[in-house]
DOLO-921719 format. One line per 5 residues: number of its first residue (from 1); their letters; for each residue x negated, y negated, z of C-alpha. Coordinates in pm, 1 decimal, m for minus. Each point is the difference from the previous one (the first is absolute). Example, Ala and Ser with C-alpha at 12.3 -4.5 7.8 and 13.67 -1.06 7.14 Angstrom:
REM residues 2
1	AS	m1230.0 450.0 780.0  m137.0 m344.0 m66.0
//
This chain:
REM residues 264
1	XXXXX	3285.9 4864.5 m323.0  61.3 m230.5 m289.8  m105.1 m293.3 219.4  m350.9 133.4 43.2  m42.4 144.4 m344.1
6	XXXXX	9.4 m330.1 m139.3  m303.4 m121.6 242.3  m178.2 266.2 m64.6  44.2 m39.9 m378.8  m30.2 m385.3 m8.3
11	XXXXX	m292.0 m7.7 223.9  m176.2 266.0 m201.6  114.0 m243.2 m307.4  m70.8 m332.5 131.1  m391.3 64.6 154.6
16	XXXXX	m53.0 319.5 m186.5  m3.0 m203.2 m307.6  m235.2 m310.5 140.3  m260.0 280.3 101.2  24.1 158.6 m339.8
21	XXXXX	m85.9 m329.1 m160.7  m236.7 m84.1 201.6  m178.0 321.4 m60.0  58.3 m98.5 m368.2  m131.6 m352.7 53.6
26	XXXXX	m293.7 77.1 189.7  m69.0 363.7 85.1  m118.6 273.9 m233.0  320.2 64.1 m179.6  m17.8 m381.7 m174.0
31	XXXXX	m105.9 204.2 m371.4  323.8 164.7 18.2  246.0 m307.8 5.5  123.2 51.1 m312.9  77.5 355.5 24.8
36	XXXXX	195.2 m86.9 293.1  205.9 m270.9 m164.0  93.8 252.0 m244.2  90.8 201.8 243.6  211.7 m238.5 198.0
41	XXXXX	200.6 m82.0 m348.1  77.1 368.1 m40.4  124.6 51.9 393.2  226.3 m322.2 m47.3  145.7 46.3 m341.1
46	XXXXX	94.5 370.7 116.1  128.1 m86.5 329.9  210.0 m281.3 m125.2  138.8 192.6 m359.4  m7.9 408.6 169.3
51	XXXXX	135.5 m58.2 385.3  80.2 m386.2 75.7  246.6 m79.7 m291.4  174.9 365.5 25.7  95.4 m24.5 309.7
56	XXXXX	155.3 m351.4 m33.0  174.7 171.6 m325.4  125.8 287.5 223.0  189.1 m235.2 190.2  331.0 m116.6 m63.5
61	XXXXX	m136.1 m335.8 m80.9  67.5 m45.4 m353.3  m272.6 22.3 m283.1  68.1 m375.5 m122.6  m61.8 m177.3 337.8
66	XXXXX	m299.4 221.4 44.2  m142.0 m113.3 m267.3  102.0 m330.3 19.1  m169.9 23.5 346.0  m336.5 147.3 m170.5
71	XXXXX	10.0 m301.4 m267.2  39.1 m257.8 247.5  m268.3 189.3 212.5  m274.7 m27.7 m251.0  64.7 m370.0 m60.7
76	XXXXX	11.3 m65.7 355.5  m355.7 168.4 31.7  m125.5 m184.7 m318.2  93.9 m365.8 163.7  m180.2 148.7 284.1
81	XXXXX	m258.5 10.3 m158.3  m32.2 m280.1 m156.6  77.7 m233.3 367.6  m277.3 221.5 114.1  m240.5 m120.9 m294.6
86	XXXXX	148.4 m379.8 3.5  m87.1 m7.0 355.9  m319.8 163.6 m16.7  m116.2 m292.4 m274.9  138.9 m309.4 206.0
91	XXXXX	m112.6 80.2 307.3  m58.3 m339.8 49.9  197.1 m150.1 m231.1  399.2 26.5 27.8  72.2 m210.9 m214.3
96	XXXXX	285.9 125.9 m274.3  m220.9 m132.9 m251.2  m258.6 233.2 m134.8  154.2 343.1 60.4  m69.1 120.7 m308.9
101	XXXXX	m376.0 62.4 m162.7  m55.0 279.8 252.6  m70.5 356.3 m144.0  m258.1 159.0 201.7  118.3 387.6 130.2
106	XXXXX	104.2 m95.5 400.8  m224.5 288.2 88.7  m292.8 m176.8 m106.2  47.8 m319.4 232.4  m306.9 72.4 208.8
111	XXXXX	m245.0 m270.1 m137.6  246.1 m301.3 19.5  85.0 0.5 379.6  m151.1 m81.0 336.6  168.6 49.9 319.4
116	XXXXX	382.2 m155.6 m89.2  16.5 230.5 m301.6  m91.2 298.0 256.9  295.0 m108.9 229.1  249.2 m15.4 m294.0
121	XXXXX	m131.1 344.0 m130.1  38.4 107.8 355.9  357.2 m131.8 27.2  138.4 73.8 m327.5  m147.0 375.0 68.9
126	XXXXX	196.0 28.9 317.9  352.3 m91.1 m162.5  m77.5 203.1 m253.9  m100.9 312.1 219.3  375.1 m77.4 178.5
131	XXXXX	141.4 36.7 m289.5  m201.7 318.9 m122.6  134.9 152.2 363.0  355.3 m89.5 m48.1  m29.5 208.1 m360.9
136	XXXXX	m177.2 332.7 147.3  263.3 m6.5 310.4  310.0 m31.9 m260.0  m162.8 335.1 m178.6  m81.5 167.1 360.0
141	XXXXX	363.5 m73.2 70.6  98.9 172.3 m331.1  m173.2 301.1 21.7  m330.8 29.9 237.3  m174.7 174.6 m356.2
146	XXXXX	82.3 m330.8 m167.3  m144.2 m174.8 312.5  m358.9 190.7 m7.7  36.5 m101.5 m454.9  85.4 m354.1 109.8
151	XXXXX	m281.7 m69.5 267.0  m230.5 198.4 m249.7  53.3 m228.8 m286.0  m8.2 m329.8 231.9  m371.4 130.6 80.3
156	XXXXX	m71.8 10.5 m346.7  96.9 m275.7 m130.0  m91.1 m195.7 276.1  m382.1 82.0 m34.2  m110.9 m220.4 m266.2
161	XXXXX	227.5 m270.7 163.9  m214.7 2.3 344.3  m332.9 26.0 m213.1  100.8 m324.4 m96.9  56.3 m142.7 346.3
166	XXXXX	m323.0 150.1 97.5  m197.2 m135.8 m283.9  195.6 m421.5 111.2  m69.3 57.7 405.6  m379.3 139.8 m109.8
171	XXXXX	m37.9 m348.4 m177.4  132.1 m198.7 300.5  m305.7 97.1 229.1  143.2 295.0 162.9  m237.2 320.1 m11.4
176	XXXXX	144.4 332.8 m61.9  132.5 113.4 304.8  234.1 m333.4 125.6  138.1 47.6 m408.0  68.2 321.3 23.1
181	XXXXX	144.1 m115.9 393.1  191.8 m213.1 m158.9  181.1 167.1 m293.2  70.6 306.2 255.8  202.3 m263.4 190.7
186	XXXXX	181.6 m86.7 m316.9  45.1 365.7 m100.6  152.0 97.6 370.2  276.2 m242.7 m104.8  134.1 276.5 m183.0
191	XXXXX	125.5 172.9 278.8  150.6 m296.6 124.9  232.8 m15.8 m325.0  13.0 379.8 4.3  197.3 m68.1 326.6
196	XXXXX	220.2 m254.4 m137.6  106.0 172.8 m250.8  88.9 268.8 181.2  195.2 m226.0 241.4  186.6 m177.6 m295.3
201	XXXXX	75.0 303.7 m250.5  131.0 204.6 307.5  296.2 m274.3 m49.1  m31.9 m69.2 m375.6  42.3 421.6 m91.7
206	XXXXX	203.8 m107.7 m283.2  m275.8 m157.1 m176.7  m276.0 225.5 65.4  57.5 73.8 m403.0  m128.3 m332.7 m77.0
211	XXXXX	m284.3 m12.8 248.0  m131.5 261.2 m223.5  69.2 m151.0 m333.9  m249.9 m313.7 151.9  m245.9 255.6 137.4
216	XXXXX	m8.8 159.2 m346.5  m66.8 m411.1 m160.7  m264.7 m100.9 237.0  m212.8 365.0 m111.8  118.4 m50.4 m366.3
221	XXXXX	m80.6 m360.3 m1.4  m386.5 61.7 207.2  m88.6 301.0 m266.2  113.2 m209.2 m366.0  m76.2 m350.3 142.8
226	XXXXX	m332.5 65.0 230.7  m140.2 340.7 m59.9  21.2 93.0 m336.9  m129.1 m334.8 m189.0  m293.1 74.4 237.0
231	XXXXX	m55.6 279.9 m187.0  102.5 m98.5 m358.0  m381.3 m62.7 m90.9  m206.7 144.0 m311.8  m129.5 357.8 74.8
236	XXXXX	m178.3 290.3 m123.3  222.8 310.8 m60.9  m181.1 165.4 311.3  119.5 m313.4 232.8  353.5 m30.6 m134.9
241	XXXXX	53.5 378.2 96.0  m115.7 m62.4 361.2  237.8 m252.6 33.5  252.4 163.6 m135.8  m100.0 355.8 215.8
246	XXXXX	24.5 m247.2 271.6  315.2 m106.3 m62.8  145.0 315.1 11.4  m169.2 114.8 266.3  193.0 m295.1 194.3
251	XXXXX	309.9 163.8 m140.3  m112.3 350.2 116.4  m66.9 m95.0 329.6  382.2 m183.3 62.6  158.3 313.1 m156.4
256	XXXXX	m237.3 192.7 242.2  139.5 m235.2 336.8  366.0 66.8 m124.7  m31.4 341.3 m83.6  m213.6 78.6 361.9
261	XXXX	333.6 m232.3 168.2  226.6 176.4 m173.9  m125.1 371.2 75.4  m0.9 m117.2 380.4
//
């Protein structure tokens, strides 16, 4: 039962979330991005701070290596990040000179790359759609409520990622449909981790605790890091209050999932 909960939930989490960017990127709903990335910061921060990181504390892991865990999460995610960028600038230069002078957001790598940059994106996507299924089966294997939060908040924050893999494989001559193809593939890895994970924790029970403490980084680290500077922009009163209604309404809507799980 726990098996195919997490497919369901990381297949609904790895291509649900390239087909909501994509109708973000290039269907009607492309005026609404940035209510959505409000949204997505809201589903993450509560997910990781209301379910994630109290169940790890409920454990009898103890509060110090949890957090130790968290601290070391966040930085983990944050050199990530910046591999991700380095790479994305010296795609065809690896040389160890010249890795710094790169700022640009690694969302907005569309107009620098032909076909090699697609292949990277399209790589780099599928390791890190592994790794996004070996987090959601770690919650499913926790508690199949925290499963549903987990895969939830993977969709979210995984939208504006793919609308940034869509926007590279658009500029390396593929149309619309072989993109969107192609960053389904990607997504479908999910599942593949999803089953890993399961396969692995099943023998690592013990530190199921900890699996949750990185969960709770990687969604901390995506909202403060990725989402939220995306917002930080000069607004009138009227817009700051959308984002902010939109924030909560991402909160709302994981305190909906867990109270729905947790009635059932």
């Amino acid at each position: 039962m726990t098996l195919i909960a997490i497919l369901v939930g990381t297949l609904l989490a790895g291509i649900g979330s390239v087909w909501v960017a994509a109708a973000l990127s290039f269907g009607a709903l492309a005026r609404y991005t940035q209510h959505m990335l409000s949204m997505a910061a809201g589903a993450l921060l509560a997910t990781a701070f209301l379910h994630l990181l109290p169940e790890a504390f409920e454990s009898e892991a103890g509060a110090h290596d949890l957090f130790l865990t968290l601290l070391l999460g966040v930085l983990f995610f944050f050199l990530l990040d910046k591999a991700e960028l380095w790479h994305h600038g010296h795609e065809h230069h690896h040389g160890p000179d010249g890795a710094h002078d790169h700022d640009h957001d690694h969302h907005d790598h569309g107009h620098h790359h032909g076909v090699p940059g697609a292949w990277s994106v399209l790589t780099g996507d599928s390791v890190h759609c592994f790794g996004d299924g070996v987090l959601i089966a770690s919650a499913f294997m926790a508690d199949l409520r925290l499963g549903a939060l987990a895969a939830l908040a993977v969709l979210a924050h995984e939208v504006p990622h793919h609308m940034g893999d869509l926007a590279v494989l658009r500029t390396g001559a593929s149309n619309r449909r072989m993109a969107l193809v192609k960053v389904s593939l990607a997504g479908a890895v999910t599942a593949l981790g999803g089953v890993a994970g399961f396969w692995l924790l099943e023998r690592l029970q013990d530190y199921l605790p900890y699996f949750l403490a990185v969960a709770s980084s990687s969604f901390i680290y995506v909202a403060l890091a990725d989402l939220i500077p995306q917002l930080q922009k000069r607004l009138t009163t009227r817009q700051t209050a959308a984002q902010l209604a939109w924030l909560a309404v991402g909160i709302a809507m994981v305190s909906l999932v867990s109270g729905l799980g947790h009635g059932h």
